[in-house]
Residue, then its C-alpha position, 0 to 999 in steps of 0.5 A: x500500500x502507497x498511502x496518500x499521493x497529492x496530485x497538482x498541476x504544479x509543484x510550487x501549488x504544494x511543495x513537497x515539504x509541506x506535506x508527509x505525502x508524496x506529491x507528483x503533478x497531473x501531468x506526470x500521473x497522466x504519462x505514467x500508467x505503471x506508476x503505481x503498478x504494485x500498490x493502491x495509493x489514495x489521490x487528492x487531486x488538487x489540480x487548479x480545474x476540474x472543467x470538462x477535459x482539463x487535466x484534473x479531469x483526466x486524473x480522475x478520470x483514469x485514476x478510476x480506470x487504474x483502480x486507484x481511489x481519488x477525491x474528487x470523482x469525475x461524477x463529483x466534478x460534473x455534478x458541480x458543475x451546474x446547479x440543477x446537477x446538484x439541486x437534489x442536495x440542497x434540501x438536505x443541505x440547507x436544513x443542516x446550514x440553517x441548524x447550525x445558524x440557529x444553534x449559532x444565533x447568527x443572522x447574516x445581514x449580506x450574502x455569505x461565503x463558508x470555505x469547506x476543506x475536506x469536510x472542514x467549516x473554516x467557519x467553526x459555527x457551521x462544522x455540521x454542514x461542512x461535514x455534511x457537504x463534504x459527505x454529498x459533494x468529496x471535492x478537497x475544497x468548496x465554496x458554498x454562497x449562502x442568500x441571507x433571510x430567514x431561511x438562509x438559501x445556498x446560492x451556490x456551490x463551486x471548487x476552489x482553486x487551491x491557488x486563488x486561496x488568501x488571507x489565510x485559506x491556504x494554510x486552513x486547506x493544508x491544516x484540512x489536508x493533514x487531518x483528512x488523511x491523519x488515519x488512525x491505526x491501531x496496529x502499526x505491523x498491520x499498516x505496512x502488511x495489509x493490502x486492504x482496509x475493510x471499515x466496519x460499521x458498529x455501536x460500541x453501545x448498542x446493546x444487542x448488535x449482530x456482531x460484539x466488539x470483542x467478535x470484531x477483534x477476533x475478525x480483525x486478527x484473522x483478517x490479518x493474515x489475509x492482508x486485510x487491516x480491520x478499522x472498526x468505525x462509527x455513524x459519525x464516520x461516514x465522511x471517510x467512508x471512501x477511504x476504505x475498500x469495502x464495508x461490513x456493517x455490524x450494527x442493527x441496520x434500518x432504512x430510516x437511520x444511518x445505516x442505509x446511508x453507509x450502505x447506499x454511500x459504499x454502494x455508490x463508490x463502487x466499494x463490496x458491502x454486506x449489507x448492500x441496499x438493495x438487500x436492506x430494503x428486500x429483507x427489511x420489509x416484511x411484506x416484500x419478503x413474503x411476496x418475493x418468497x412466494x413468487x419463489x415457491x418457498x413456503x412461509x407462514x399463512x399470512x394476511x395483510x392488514x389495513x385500518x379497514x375493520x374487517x381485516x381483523x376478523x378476516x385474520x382470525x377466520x383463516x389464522x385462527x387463535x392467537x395469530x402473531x401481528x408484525x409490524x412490516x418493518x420491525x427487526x429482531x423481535x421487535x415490533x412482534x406481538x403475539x395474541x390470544x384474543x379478538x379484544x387483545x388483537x384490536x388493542x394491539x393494531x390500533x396501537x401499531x396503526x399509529x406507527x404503520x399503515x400495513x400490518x402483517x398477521x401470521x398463523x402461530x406455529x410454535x416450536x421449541x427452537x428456530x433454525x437459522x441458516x447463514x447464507x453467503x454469496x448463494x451458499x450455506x456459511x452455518x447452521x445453528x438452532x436457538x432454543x426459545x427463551x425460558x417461558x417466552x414464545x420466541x428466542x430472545x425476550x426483551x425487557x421493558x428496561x431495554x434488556x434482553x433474554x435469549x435460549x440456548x442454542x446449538x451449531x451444526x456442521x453443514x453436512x450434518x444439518x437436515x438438506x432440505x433445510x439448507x435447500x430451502x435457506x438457499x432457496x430463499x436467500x438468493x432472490x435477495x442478492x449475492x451478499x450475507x443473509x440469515x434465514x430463519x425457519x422453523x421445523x413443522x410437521x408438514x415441513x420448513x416455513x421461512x419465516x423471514x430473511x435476515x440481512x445483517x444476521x448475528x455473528x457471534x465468536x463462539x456461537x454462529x462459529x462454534x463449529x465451522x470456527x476460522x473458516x467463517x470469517x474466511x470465508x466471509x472475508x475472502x467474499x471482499x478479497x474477491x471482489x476487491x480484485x476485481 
């Protein structure tokens, strides 16, 4: 691994001497295509234009041909360009600016400029939104016009020109420079070994997150052997997301929190994720489930949608019998799960969750003294286990009103020892969703395997999911990014 290369049209726009990182011209990155044949460097591309074919354009332009990561895209650059290009940002934009104004108490009498460095705000009041417009737009510097009002309107947004900086904007743009690419490495042996940096997304407070913190480290030492240096990150993070070849999330995803922002982002950088977007709007959505594993032919749960229309309800019960479990489409792991036992408590329980939700799931109760999760990777089988039920509750973790939780025991299996049509039926269900790490989730009946839902970010615990298969899941689970890092 290179590390950080600068490029500039000119040596005297950044001397060497003022920054630790190589600096090179564009002219010289454009005539040498070999240049960095045995390493991916990480470009700042400080050329005086990124107009349509200058030769900041071009350096971008083939750096992404080169397989080499580079701030700023071309796409970055055209969208600059125009302001009906970058529109779709300013009300994301503008709420942040006119949070931080108002937190600030600040009223501008006349139009305003805000010089933005690598998500850096020179002007302290509005770091939020220096963080956000770097996080829409990674251009090395910007400049953001602001219409004064009671509702401050961004005018525009252009690049700056790294040479026309005054009046100590220069000196803030390589302050920013050096803090961008300031890395935090936990091991330095690593540093210098790994060919890939994997972030891994996590709440080091959530309390039941699909991967623990002390799992996290056993995958960062067996990725070391593979040259793949672990960074641990956070939702606070995501403007460094690109910096990183890939992305494993390891937090209770949603798609209205920032989890489906990370995945959306290393989606749009062209960067391997697990969860992938696509699979977190497939999977998250119970509804969508159900329809694509029906159209499947994979058997699910007898199942009818409810709406606020009365009948519905009796509708459920007619065909579902009771008690019947009502799910709200969206819920994860247990939540948003009611089971009831009486037309009374069922009425009670949608109302309450109609507040919430438009749609509602009811599905016929199928008890059973375990759940069968199958971990399902790229299309194959990665590990069996069963989770017993929590002691005296109906499903396998029973959450507490202080926000803790109980769980059953559980039992992992060796693929070839686990039933085949389970492990059949698991593939069959995941792979509509996509090519990425699902956890299907079935229950044994007497008339046979029923999915009951699709899992896109499952539990991967060190010591459960990989009691038996150990190391070679996350070998396994690894080698899925190699893979596609070399691409």
């Amino acid at each position: 691994m290179t590390g950080w290369v600068i490029l500039v049209d000119q040596p005297k726009d950044l001397p060497n001497a003022e920054t630790p990182h190589k600096v090179i011209t564009t002219s010289e990155y454009l005539a040498r295509p070999r240049l960095f044949d045995m390493a991916r460097p990480k470009l700042v591309n400080l050329a005086r234009s990124y107009a349509y074919q200058s030769k900041g354009y071009y350096a971008s332009l083939l750096a992404e041909a080169r397989g080499h990561r580079v701030v700023p895209s071309v796409e970055t650059m055209l969208e600059l360009r125009e302001a009906k290009l970058y529109e779709h940002a300013l009300p994301d934009l503008e709420d942040e600016l006119n949070r931080c104004a108002r937190r600030a108490d600040f009223q501008p009498e006349g139009e305003l400029k805000l010089l933005v460095c690598f998500g850096l705000c020179r002007d302290v009041r509005f770091e939020p939104f220096g963080r956000l417009l770097f996080d829409w737009f990674r251009c090395p510097a910007l400049e953001v016009t602001v219409e004064p009002g009671t509702w401050l309107s961004i005018e525009r947004i252009r690049p700056r020109n790294i040479t026309r900086l005054a009046n100590g904007e220069g000196a803030f743009l390589r302050e920013s420079l050096h803090q961008h690419t300031k890395r935090e490495w936990r091991d330095p042996k690593a540093r210098t070994q790994a060919k890939y940096d994997l972030a891994v997304l996590y709440d080091p407070n959530e309390k039941m997150p699909p991967s623990s913190p002390t799992t996290i480290k056993h995958l960062v030492r067996i990725a070391e052997k593979l040259s793949v240096d672990i960074e641990p990150i956070t939702r606070r993070q995501l403007a460094e997301l690109a910096e990183y070849d890939g992305l494993f999330i390891r937090e209770t995803t949603s798609i209205d929190n920032h989890t489906y922002r990370f995945a959306r982002r290393a989606w749009q950088e062209g960067m391997p994720v697990i969860d992938d977007p696509i699979s977190m709007i497939r999977c998250t959505n119970k509804v969508f489930l159900m329809e694509l594993l029906g159209s499947n032919q994979v058997a699910t749960p007898p199942t009818v949608m409810l709406t606020e229309n009365s009948g519905d309800l009796q509708k459920a019960m007619d065909e579902l019998g009771l008690p019947l479990v009502v799910k709200i489409p969206d819920g994860s792991f247990s939540r948003g799960i009611h089971k009831v036992a009486t037309a009374e408590e069922f009425k009670r329980i949608t109302d309450e969750l109609f507040e919430e939700t438009d749609l509602l799931l009811a599905q016929k109760f199928l008890p059973t003294e375990f759940d069968w999760r199958v971990g399902v990777l790229s299309g194959e089988p990665l590990f069996v286990c069963q989770y017993r039920m929590a002691r005296g509750h109906w499903q396998i973790v029973k959450h507490r009103p202080d926000g803790s939780a109980r769980e059953g025991g559980f039992r992992t299996f060796e693929l070839d020892q686990a039933p085949k049509e389970l492990i059949d039926t698991a593939v069959r269900a995941a792979r509509p969703i996509g090519e990425g790490l699902y956890g299907v989730d079935i229950k044994q009946t007497d008339t046979g395997y029923v999915v009951m839902e699709v899992n896109d970010n499952p539990n991967l615990e060190h010591g459960i999911e990989d009691a038996v298969g150990k190391d070679e899941i996350w070998m396994r689970l690894l080698r899925w990014f190699i893979e596609r890092f070399e691409q």
